[in-house]
N, C-alpha and C positions, 0 to 999 in steps of 0.2 A: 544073272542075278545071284548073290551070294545068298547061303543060307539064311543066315539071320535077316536077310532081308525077304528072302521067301516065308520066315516065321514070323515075320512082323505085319506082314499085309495079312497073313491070315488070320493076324490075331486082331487084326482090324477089323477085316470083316468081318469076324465070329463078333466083335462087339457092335459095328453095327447091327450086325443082326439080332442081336439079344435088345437092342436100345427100341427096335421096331417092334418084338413082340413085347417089349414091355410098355411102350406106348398105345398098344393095342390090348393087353388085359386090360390096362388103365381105366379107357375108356370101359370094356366091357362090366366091369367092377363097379366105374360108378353108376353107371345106367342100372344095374341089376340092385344096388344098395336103392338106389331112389326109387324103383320101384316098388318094392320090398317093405319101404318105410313108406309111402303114401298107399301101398294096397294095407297093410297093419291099418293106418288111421281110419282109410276108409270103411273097412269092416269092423273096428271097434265105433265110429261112430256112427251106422248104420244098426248096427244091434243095439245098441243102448237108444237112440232114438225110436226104433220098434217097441222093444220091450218096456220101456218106460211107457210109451201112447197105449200099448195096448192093456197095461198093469192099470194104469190111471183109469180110463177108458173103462175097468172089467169092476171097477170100485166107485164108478159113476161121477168121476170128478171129469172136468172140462179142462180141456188143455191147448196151452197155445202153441202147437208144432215148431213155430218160428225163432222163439228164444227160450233156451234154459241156461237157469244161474245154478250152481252152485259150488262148494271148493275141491270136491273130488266124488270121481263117480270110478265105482268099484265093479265088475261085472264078474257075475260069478256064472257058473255053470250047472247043467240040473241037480248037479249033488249036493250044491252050495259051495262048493270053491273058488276062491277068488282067481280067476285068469287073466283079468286085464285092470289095470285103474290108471286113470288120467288126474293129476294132480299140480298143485305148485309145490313144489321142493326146493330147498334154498335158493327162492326165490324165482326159480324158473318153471314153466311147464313139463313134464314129464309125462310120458307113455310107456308103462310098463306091460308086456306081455307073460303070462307064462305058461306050462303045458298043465295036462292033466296030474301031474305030480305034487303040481305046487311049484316047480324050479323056474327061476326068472329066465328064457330064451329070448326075450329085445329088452331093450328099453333105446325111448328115443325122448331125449330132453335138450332143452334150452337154458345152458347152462350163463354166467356170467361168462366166462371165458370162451363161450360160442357155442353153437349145436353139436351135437354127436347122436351117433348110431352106435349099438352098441348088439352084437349076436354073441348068445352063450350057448355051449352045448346041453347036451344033455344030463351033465353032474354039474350046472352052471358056472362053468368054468369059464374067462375068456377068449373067445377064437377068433374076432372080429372088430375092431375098432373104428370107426370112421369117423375123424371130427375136424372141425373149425374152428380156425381161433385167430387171435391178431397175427401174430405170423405168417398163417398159413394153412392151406387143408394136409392133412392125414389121415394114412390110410394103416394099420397094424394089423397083424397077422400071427394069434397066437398056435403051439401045440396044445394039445390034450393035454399037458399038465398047465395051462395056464402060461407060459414064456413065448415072452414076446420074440416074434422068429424072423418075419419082416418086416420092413416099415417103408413104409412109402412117401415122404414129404415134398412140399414144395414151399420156400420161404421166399424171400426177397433176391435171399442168395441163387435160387434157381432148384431143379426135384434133386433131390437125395433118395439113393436105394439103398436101406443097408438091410443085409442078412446076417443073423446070427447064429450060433451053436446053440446045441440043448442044454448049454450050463446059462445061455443069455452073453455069451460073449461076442460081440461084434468080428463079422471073419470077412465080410465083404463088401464093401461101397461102390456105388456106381456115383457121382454127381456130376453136376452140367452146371457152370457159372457162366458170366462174363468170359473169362479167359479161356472155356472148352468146358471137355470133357475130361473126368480123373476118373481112375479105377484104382480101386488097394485089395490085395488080399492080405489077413492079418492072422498071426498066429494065434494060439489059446489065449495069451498075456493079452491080447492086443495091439503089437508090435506089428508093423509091414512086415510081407515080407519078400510083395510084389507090388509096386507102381508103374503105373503108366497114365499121363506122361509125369 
């Protein structure tokens, strides 16, 4: 075997094998976001169904456990801080969470243009993106300053992996069509500066 053909099987199999761990965060990432986002709902509306039956209940009012209407429910905490409200926002439903600070760390809404998950850090900045749309789901991946650093899609065309720099420059694609698999890596411009194939 010539060299460059010993450096091409390897460079095979190093993408296989990056293609299989990447199939398998995948999975581990949405399972963890889906949990994440229905344990949030279910403890927001678990508390406000308590605390609402038992406020009504301590003021002598009668209450129907079974239906509540109203256009947004705000849940604050002993100090009076707001940490959680469920609302319609243009047009959609919304679940905003936040911490003891005040700072928004989820919101999960039903947007026109599809659902998403949204996880902010601790200066609510974004770190975490997960949404649906007619295209396609996405998954985004910010730094601490807010820059979008991965992305993870899947369109019609088939999944796209692109990683960027901390300027937000695109340096590297993974995608999978019809026709296979492409790899690039790109310089600062965004220019290739490696394909395959």
């Amino acid at each position: 075997m010539t060299p460059q053909a010993v450096e091409l099987a390897a460079i095979g199999e190093r993408v296989e094998k990056l293609e299989r761990e990447l199939r398998m965060e995948k999975r581990r990432t949405r399972w963890l976001l889906v949990a994440v986002g229905l344990a949030a709902v279910g403890v927001s509306l678990t508390w406000t169904w308590a605390n609402t039956t038992a406020t009504a209940q301590a003021l002598g009012a009668t209450i129907n456990p079974t239906v509540f209407r109203a256009t947004q429910f705000i849940l604050e905490d002993e100090t009076g801080k707001s940490r959680a409200a469920l609302g319609v926002i243009d047009g959609g439903p919304t679940l905003v969470l936040g911490d003891e600070k005040g700072t928004v760390r989820v919101a999960l809404a039903l947007t026109r243009g599809g659902p998403t998950l949204s996880l902010y850090d601790e200066n609510g900045k974004d770190r975490v993106a997960l949404a649906m749309s007619t295209s396609g789901p996405g998954l985004s991946l910010y730094d601490q300053n807010g820059k979008d650093r991965a992305t993870l899609g899947v369109s019609m065309g088939g999944p796209t992996l692109v990683l960027s720099d901390e300027s937000g420059n695109d340096r590297a694609t993974l995608g999978v069509n019809r026709s296979g698999a492409r790899v690039s890596l790109l310089d600062e411009n965004g220019k290739p500066i490696w394909t395959q194939p």
